[in-house]
C-alpha positions as a Markdown table, in Angstrom:
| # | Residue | x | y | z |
|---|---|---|---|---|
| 1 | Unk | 63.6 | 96.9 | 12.2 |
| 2 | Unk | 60.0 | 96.3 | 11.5 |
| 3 | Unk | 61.0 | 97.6 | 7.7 |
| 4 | Unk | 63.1 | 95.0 | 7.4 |
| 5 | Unk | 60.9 | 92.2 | 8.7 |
| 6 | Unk | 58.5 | 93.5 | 5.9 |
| 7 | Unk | 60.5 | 93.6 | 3.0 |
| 8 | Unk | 62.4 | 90.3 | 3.7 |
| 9 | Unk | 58.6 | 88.6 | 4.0 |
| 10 | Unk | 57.6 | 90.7 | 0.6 |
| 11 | Unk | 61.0 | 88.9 | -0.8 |
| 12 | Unk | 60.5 | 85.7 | 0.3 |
| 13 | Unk | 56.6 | 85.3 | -0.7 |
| 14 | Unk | 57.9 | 86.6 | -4.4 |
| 15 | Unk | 60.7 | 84.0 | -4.6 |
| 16 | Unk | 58.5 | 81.4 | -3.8 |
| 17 | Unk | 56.4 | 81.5 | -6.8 |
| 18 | Unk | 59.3 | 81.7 | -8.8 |
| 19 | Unk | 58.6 | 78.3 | -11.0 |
| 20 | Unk | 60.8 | 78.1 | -14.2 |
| 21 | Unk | 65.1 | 78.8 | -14.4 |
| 22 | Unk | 64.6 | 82.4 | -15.1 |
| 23 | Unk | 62.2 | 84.0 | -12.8 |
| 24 | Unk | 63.8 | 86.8 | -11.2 |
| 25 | Unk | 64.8 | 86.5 | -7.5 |
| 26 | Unk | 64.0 | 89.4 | -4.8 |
| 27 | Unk | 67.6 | 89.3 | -2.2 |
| 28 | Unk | 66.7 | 89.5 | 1.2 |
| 29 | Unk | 68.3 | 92.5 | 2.9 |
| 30 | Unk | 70.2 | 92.6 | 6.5 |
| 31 | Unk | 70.6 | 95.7 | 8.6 |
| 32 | Unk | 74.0 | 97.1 | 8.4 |
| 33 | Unk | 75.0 | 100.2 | 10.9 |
| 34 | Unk | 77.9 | 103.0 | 9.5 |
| 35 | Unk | 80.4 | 104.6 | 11.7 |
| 36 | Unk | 78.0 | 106.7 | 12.4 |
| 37 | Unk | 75.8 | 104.2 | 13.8 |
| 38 | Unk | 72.7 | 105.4 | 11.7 |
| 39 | Unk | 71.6 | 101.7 | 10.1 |
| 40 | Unk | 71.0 | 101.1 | 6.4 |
| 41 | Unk | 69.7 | 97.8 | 4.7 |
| 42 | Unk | 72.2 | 95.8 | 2.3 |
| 43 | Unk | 71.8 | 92.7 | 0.0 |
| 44 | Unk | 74.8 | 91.1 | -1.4 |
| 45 | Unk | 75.8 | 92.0 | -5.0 |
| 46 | Unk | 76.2 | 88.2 | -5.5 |
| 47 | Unk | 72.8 | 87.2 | -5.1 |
| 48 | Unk | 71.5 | 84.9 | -7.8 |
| 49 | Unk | 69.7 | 87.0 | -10.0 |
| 50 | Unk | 67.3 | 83.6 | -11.0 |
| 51 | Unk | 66.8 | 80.4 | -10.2 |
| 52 | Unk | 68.8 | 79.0 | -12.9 |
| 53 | Unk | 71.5 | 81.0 | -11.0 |
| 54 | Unk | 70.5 | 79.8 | -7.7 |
| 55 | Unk | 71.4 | 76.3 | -9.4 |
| 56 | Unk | 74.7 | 77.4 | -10.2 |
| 57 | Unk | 75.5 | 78.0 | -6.8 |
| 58 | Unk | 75.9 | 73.9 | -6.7 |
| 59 | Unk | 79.0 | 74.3 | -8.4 |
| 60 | Unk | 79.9 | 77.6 | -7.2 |
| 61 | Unk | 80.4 | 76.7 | -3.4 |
| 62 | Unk | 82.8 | 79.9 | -2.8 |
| 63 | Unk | 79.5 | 82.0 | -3.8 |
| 64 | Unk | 77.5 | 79.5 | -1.8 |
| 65 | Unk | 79.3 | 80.2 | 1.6 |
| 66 | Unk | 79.6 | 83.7 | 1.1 |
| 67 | Unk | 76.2 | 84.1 | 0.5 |
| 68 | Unk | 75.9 | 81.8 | 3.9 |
| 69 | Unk | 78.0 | 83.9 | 5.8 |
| 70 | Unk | 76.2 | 87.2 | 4.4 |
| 71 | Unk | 73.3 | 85.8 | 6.1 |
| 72 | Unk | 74.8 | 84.4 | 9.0 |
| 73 | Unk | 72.7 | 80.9 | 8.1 |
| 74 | Unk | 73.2 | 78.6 | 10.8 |
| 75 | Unk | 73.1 | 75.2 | 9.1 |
| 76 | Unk | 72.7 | 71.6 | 10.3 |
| 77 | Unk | 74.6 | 68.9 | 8.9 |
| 78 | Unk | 74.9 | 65.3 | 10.0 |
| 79 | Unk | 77.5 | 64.3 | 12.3 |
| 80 | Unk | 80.4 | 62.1 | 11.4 |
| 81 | Unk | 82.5 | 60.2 | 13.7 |
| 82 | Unk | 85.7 | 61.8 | 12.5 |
| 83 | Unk | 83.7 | 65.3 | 14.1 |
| 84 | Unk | 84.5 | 63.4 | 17.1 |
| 85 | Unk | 80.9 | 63.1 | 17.9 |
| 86 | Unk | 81.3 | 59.3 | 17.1 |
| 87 | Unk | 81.7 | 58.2 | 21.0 |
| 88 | Unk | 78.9 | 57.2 | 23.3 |
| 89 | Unk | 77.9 | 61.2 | 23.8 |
| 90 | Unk | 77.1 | 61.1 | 20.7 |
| 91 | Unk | 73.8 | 58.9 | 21.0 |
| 92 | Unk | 70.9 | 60.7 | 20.1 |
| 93 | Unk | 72.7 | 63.5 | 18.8 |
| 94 | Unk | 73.4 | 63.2 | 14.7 |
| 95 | Unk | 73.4 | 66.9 | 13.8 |
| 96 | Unk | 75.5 | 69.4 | 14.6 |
| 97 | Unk | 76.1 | 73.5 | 13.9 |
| 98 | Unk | 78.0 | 73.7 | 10.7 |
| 99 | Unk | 81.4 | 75.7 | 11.4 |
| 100 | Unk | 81.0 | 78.5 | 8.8 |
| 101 | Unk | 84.2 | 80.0 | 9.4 |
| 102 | Unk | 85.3 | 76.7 | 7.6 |
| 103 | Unk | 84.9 | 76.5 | 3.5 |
| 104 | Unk | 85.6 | 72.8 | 4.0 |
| 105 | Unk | 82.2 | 72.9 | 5.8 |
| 106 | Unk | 80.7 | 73.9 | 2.8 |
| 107 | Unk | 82.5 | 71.5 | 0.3 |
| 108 | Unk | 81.7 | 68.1 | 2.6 |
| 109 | Unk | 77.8 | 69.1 | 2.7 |
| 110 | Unk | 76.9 | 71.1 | -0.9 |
| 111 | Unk | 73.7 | 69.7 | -0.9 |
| 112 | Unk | 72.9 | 70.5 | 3.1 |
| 113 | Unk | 74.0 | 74.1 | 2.3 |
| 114 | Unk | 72.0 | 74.6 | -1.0 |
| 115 | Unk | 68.8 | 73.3 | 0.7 |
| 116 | Unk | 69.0 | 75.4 | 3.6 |
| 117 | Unk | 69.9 | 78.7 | 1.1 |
| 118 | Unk | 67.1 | 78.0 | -0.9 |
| 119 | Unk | 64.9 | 78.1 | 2.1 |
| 120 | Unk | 66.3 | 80.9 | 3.9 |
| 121 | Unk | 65.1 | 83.1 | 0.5 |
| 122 | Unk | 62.0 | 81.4 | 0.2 |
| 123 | Unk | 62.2 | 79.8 | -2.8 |
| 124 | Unk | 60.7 | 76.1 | -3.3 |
| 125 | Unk | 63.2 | 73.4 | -3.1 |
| 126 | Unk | 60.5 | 71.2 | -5.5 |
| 127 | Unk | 61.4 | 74.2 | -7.9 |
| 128 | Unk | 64.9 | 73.3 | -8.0 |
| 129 | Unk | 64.3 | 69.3 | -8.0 |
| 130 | Unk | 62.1 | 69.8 | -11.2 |
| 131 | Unk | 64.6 | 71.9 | -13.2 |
| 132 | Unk | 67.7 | 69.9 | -12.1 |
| 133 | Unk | 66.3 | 66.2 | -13.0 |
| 134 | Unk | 65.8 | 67.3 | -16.5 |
């Protein structure tokens, strides 16, 4: 497992000097075990190969989640009173563990779910500001 925590730190320092829309992204990889039970490491075939990819994923929520899920991301998002965390309980509490069983959790926050994939890999979120205002 120490591999791993290697390789996903190699990824994520090389993803975060990525600094125009086609500098190549490294995929982090996750520990998968076979029938066997002998491990192996896997990266999804969907990972954006850049960053201008990365920005399509804004648009491309279906990739978005299943990239999410891939990872297992857990993901804040604001609460809402229809989450039924409106009530009095609720004080002091205005984020909640997004549901990613739930593609609808992913289409009510794209921007929520971007920022937090874009961290998990490591790239710069200022990045992705820059090249989108233009």
């Amino acid at each position: 497992m120490k591999h791993l925590v290697v390789l996903n730190n190699d990824a994520r320092m090389s993803n975060s000097r990525a600094q125009d829309a086609y500098s190549i992204l490294v995929p982090l990889q996750i520990v998968k075990f076979d029938e066997n039970q002998q491990f192996c490491f896997d990266a999804p075939v969907e990972f954006p190969q850049c960053i201008s990819d990365l920005i399509m994923l804004k648009s491309d929520l279906h990739s978005l989640w299943e990239l999410m899920k891939f990872y297992n991301l857990r993901v804040l998002r604001p609460t809402s009173f229809s989450d039924g965390e409106g009530d009095s309980q609720a004080i002091g509490r205005d984020y909640m563990v997004m549901d990613l069983g739930v593609f609808q959790e992913v289409r009510g926050y794209p921007e929520v779910c971007l920022k937090a994939f874009v961290a998990h890999i490591g790239v710069k979120m200022k990045v992705i500001k820059a090249l989108t205002a233009t």
